[in-house]
Backbone bond lengths (Angstrom), bond angles and torsions (degrees), N, CA, C in turn:
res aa  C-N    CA-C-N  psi(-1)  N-CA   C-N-CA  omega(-1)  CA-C   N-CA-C  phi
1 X - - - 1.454 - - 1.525 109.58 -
2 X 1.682 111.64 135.98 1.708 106.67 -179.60 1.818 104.44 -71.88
3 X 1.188 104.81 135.06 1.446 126.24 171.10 1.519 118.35 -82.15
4 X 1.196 119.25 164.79 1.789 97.54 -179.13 1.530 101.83 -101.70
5 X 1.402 120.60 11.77 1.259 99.06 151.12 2.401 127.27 -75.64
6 X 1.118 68.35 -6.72 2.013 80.13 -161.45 1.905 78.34 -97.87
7 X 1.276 130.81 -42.61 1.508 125.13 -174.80 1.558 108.12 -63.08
8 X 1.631 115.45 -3.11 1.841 102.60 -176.98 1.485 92.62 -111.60
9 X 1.065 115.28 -2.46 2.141 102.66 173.37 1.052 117.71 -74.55
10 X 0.942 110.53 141.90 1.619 113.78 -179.61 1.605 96.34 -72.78
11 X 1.736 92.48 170.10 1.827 99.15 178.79 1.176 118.11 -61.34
12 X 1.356 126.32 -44.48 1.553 123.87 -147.74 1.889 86.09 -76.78
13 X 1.442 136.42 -42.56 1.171 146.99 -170.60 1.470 105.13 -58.20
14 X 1.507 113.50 -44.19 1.542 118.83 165.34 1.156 141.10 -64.63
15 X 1.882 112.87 -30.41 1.728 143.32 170.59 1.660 86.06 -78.78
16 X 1.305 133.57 -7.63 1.388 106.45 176.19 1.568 103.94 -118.51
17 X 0.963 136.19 -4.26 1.610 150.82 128.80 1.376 125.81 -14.50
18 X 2.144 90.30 -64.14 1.141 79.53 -167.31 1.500 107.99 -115.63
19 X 1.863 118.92 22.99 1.293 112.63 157.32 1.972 120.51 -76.11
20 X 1.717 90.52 -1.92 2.058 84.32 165.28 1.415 96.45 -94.26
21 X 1.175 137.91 14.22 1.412 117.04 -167.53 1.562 119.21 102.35
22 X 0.796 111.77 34.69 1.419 98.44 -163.49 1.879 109.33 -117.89
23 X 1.790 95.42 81.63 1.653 82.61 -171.65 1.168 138.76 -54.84
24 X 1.376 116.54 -9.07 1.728 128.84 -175.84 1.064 89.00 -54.50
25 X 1.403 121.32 -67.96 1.421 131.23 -151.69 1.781 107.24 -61.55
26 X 1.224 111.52 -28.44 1.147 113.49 -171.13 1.640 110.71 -86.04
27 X 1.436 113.90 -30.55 1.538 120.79 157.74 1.742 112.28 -48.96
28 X 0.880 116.35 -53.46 1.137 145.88 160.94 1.337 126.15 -2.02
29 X 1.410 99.05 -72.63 1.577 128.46 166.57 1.329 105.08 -65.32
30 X 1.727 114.14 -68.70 1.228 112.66 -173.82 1.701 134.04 -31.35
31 X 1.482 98.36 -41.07 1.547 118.48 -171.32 1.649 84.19 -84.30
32 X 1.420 136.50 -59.81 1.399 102.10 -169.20 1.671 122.78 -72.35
33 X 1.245 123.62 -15.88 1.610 118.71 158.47 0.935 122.04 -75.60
34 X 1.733 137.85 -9.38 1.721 133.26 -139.12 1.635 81.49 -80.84
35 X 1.200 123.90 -68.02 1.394 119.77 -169.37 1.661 103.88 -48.65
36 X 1.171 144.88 -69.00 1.673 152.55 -157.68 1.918 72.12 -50.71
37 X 1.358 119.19 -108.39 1.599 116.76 179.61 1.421 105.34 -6.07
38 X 1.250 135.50 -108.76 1.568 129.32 -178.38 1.368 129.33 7.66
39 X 1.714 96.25 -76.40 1.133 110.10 166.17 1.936 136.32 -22.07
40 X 1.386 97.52 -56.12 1.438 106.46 -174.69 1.866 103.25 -85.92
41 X 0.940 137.51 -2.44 1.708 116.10 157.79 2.140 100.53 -88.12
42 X 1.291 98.30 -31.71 1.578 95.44 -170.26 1.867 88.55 -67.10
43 X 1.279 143.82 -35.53 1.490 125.68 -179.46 1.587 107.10 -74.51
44 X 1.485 119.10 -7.10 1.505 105.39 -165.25 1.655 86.92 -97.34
45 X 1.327 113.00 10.26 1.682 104.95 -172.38 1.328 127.38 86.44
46 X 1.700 118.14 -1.75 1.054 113.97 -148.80 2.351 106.68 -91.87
47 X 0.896 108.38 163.89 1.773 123.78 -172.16 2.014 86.73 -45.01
48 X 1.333 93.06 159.69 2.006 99.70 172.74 1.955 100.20 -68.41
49 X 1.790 111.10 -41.53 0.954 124.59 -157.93 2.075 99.74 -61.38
50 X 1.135 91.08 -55.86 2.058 111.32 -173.96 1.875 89.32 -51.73
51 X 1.594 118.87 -47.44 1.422 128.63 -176.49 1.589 92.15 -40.84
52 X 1.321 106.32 -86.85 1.485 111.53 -172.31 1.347 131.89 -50.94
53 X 1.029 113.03 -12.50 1.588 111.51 174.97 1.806 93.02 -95.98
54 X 1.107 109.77 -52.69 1.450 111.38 163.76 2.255 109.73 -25.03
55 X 0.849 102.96 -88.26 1.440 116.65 165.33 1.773 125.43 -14.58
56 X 2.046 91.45 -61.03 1.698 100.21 166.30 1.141 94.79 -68.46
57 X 1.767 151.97 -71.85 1.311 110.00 -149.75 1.371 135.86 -57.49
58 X 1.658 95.03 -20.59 1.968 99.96 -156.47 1.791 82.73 -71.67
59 X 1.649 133.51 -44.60 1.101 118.03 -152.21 1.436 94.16 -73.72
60 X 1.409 134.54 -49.26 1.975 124.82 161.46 1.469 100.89 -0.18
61 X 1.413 98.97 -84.78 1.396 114.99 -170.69 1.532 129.28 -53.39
62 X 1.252 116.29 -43.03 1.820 135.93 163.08 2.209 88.66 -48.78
63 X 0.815 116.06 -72.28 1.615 116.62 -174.46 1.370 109.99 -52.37
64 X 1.270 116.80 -37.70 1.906 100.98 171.74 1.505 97.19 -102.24
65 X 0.979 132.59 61.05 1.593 151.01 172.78 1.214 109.77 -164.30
66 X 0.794 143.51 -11.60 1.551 137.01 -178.88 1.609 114.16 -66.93
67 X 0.822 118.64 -7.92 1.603 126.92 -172.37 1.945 110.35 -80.77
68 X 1.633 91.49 -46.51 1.188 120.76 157.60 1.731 137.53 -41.92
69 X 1.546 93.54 -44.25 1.700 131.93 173.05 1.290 108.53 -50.28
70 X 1.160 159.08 -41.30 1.048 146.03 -82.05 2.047 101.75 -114.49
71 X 1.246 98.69 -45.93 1.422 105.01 145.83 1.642 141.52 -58.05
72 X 1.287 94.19 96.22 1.723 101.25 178.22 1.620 120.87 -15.20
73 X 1.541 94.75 -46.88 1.530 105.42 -164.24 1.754 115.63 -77.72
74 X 1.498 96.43 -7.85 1.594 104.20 -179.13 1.150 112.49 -87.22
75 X 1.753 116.08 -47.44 1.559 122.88 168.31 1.215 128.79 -9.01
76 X 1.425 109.15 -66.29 1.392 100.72 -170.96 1.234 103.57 -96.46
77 X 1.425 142.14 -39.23 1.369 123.33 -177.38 1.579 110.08 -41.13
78 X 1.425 122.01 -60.25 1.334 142.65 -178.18 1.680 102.18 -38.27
79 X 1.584 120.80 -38.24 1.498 117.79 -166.32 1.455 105.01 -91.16
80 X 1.287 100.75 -21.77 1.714 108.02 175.31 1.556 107.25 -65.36
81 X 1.117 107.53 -62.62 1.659 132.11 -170.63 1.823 96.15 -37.48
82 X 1.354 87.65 -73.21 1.517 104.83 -165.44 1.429 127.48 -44.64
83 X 1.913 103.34 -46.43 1.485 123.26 153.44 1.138 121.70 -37.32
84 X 1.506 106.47 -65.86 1.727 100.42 176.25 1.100 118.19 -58.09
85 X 1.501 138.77 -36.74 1.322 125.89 -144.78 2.094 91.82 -86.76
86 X 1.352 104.03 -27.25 1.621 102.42 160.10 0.820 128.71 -53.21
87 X 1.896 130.52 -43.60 0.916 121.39 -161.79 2.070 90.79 -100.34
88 X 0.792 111.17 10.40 2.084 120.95 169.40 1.381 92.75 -69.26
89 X 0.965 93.63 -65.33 1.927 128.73 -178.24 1.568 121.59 -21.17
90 X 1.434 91.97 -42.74 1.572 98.44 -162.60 1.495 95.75 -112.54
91 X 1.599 107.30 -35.94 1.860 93.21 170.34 1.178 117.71 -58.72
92 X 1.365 116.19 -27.95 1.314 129.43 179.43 1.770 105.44 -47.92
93 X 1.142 118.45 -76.27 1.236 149.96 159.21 1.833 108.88 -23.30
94 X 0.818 104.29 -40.53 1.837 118.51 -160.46 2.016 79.39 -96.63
95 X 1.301 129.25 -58.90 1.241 111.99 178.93 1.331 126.26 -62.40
96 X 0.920 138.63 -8.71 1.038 161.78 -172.18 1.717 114.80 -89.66
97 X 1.677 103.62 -63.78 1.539 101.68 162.32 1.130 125.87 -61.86
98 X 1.872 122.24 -37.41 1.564 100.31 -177.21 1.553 89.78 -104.48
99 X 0.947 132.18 49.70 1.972 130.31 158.45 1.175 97.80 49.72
100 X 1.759 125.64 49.44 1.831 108.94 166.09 1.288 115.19 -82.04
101 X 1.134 129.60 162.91 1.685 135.12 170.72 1.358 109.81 -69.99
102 X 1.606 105.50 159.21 1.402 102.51 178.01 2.017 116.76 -72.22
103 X 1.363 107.88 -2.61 1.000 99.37 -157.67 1.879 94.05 -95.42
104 X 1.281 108.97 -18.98 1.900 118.90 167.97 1.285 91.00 -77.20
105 X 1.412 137.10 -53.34 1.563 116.34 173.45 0.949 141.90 -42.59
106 X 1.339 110.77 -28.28 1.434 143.05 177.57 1.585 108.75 -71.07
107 X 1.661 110.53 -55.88 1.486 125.89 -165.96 1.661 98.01 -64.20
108 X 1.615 110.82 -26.55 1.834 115.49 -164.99 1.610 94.08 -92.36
109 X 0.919 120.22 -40.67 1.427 104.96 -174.11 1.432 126.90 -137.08
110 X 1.388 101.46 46.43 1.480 109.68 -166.58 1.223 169.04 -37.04
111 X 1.002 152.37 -119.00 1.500 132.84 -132.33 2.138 84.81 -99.42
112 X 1.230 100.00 171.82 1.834 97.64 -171.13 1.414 105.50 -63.11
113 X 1.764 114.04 -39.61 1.256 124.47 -160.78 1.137 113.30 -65.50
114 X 1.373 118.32 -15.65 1.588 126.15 177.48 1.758 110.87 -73.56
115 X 1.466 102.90 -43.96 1.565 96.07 170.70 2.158 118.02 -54.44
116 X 1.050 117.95 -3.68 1.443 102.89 -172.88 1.357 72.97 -105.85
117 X 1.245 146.61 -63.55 1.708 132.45 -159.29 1.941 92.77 -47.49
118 X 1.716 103.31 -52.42 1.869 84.64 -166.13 1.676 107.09 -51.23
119 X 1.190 109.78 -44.92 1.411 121.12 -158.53 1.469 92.97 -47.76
120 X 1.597 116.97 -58.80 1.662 97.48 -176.67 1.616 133.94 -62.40
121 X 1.015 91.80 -33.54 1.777 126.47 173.92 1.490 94.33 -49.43
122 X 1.406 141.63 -63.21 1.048 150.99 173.47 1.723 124.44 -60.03
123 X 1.192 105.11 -46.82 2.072 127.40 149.35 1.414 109.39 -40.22
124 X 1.513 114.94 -50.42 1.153 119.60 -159.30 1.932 107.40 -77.60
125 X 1.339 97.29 -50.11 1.731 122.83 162.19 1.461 115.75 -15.44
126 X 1.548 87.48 -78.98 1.564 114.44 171.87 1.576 127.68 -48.55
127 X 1.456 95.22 -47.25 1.633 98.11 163.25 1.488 126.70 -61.38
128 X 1.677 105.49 -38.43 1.625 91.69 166.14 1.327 127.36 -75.41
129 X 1.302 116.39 -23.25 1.508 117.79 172.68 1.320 112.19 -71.47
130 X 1.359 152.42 -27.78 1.549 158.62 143.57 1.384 106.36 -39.66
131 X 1.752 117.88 -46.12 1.384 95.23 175.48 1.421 131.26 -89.68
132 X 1.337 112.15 -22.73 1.441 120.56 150.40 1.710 120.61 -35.44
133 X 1.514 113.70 -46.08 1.350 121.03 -168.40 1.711 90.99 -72.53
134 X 1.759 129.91 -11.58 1.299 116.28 178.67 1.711 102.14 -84.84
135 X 1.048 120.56 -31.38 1.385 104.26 -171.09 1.151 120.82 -75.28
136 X 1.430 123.26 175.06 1.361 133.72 -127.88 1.876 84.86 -88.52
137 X 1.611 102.92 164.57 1.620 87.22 -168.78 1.696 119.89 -72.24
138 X 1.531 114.82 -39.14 1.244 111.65 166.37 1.375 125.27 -44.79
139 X 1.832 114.99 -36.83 1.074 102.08 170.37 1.566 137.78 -69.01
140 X 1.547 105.26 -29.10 1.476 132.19 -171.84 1.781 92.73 -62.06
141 X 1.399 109.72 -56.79 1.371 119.36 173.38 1.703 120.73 -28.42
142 X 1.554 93.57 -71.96 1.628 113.87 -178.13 1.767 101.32 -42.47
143 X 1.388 107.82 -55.27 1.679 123.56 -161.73 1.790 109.88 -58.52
144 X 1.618 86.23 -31.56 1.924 89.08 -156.02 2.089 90.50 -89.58
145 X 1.207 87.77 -23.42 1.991 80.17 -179.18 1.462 94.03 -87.68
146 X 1.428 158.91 -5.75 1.245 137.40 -171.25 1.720 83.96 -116.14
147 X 0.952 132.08 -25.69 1.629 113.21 -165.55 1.571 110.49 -136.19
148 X 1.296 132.04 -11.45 0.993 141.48 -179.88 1.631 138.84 -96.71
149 X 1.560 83.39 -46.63 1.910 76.83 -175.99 1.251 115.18 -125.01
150 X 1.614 110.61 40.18 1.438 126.62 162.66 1.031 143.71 50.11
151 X 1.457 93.00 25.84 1.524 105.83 168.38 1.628 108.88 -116.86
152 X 1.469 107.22 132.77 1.224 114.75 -175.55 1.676 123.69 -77.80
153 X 1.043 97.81 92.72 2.171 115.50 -172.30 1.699 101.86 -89.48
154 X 1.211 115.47 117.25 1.481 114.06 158.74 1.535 90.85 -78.30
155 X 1.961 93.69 161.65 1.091 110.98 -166.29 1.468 113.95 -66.98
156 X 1.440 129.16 -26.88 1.388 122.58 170.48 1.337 102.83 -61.50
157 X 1.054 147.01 -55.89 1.512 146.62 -178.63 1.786 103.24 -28.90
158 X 1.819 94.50 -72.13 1.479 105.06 175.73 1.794 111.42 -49.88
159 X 1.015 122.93 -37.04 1.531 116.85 179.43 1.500 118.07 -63.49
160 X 1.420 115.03 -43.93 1.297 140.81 165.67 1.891 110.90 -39.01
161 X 1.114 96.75 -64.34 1.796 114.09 173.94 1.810 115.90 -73.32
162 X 1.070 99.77 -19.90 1.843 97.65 172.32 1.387 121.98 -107.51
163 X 1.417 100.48 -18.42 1.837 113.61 -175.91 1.439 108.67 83.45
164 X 1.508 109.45 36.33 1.984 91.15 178.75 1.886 99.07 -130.40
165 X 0.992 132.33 163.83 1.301 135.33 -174.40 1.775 106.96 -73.67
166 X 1.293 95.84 133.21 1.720 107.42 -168.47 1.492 111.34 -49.09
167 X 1.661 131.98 -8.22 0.927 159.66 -169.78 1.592 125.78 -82.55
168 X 1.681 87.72 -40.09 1.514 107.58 -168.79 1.994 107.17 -99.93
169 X 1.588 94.09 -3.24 1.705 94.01 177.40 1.399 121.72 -51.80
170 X 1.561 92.92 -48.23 1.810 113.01 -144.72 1.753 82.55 -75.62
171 X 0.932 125.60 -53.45 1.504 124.33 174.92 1.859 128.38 -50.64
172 X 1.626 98.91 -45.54 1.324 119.80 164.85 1.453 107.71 -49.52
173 X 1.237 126.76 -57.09 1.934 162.04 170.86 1.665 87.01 -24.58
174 X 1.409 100.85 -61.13 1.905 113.15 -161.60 1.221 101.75 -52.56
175 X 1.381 106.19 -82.20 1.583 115.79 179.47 1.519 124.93 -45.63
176 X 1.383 133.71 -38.42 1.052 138.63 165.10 1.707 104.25 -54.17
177 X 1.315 119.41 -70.18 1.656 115.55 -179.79 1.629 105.60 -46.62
178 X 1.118 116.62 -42.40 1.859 128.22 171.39 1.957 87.64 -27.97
179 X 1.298 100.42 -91.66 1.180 132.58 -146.05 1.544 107.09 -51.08
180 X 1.754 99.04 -29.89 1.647 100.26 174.43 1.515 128.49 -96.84
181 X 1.857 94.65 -2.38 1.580 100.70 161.72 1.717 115.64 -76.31
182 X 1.080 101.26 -27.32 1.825 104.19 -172.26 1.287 107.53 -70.74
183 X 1.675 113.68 -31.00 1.075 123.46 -178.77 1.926 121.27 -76.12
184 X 1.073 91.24 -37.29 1.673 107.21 168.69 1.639 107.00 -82.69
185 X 1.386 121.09 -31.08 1.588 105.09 160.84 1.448 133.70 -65.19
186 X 0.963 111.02 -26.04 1.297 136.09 175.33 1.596 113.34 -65.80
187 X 1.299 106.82 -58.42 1.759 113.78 165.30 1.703 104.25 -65.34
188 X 0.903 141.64 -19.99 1.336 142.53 168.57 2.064 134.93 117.23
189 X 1.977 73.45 10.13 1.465 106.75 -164.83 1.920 110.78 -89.26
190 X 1.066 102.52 143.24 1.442 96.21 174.56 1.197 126.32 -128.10
């Protein structure tokens, strides 16, 4: 399991972790891309099931590439790239078995120009979930059960699961979003 000492390294410090072996580090990574990866078959429309196999290959592939990785700045372009061209891959594949036209291929996963809007749309994603993972843990907590991990909690529920009075959320809520705008201004995000 990643520890929060292995969750404050940066990537390239972690891709060199875990080219001695070092699976923490390699858990590591996984859990902070699994969503950015995810993400892009769930915008191409594609089944949870096509997602996940989608997911095992790119990480196959991320592991006999990782050597490659080593630069921060390649990471994610490289996981973007790679994702899509899987999930190209398999529509490809899926048109093919039930004989659709290119022009229903087209309608399912469309036009090219849409991949640079997903790509940011997905950039953008990722950046709030990285800065969330900076705030403090109660707050990260509060943020990821009201906006994150999609399950719908009234606030007594949420009070119940954090230990604070159902009262003190909506206020808790403020300051926490406070704390993760300064934090996303700062990275250059708004």
């Amino acid at each position: 399991m990643s520890t929060p000492l292995y969750k404050a390294r940066p990537d390239p410090e972690l891709v060199a972790m875990c080219l001695t072996g070092d699976a923490t580090a390699w858990e590591t990574l996984v859990r902070r891309y699994r969503r950015f990866i995810y993400s892009i078959p769930v915008k191409f429309g594609l089944q949870p099931q096509d997602a996940a196999d989608i997911f095992q290959t790119v990480c196959v592939k991320w592991i006999e590439h990782l050597h490659e990785l080593r630069d921060e700045r390649k990471l994610k372009p490289w996981l973007f790239t790679t994702t899509t061209r899987q999930c190209l891959t398999l529509g490809l594949a899926k048109q093919r078995e039930v004989g659709a036209t290119d022009e229903q291929f087209e309608e399912l996963f469309g036009p090219a120009n849409d991949l640079d809007e997903m790509k940011i749309s997905v950039e953008r994603q990722q950046a709030i979930r990285d800065s969330v993972e900076r705030l403090p843990a109660r707050c990260r907590s509060l943020i990821e059960m009201l906006y994150l991990d999609g399950s719908f909690r009234t606030y007594q529920e949420i009070s119940q699961i954090v230990g604070m009075p159902a009262a003190s959320v909506g206020p808790n809520r403020a300051r926490c979003l406070e704390k993760l705008k300064k934090i996303l201004q700062k990275r250059g995000l708004e």
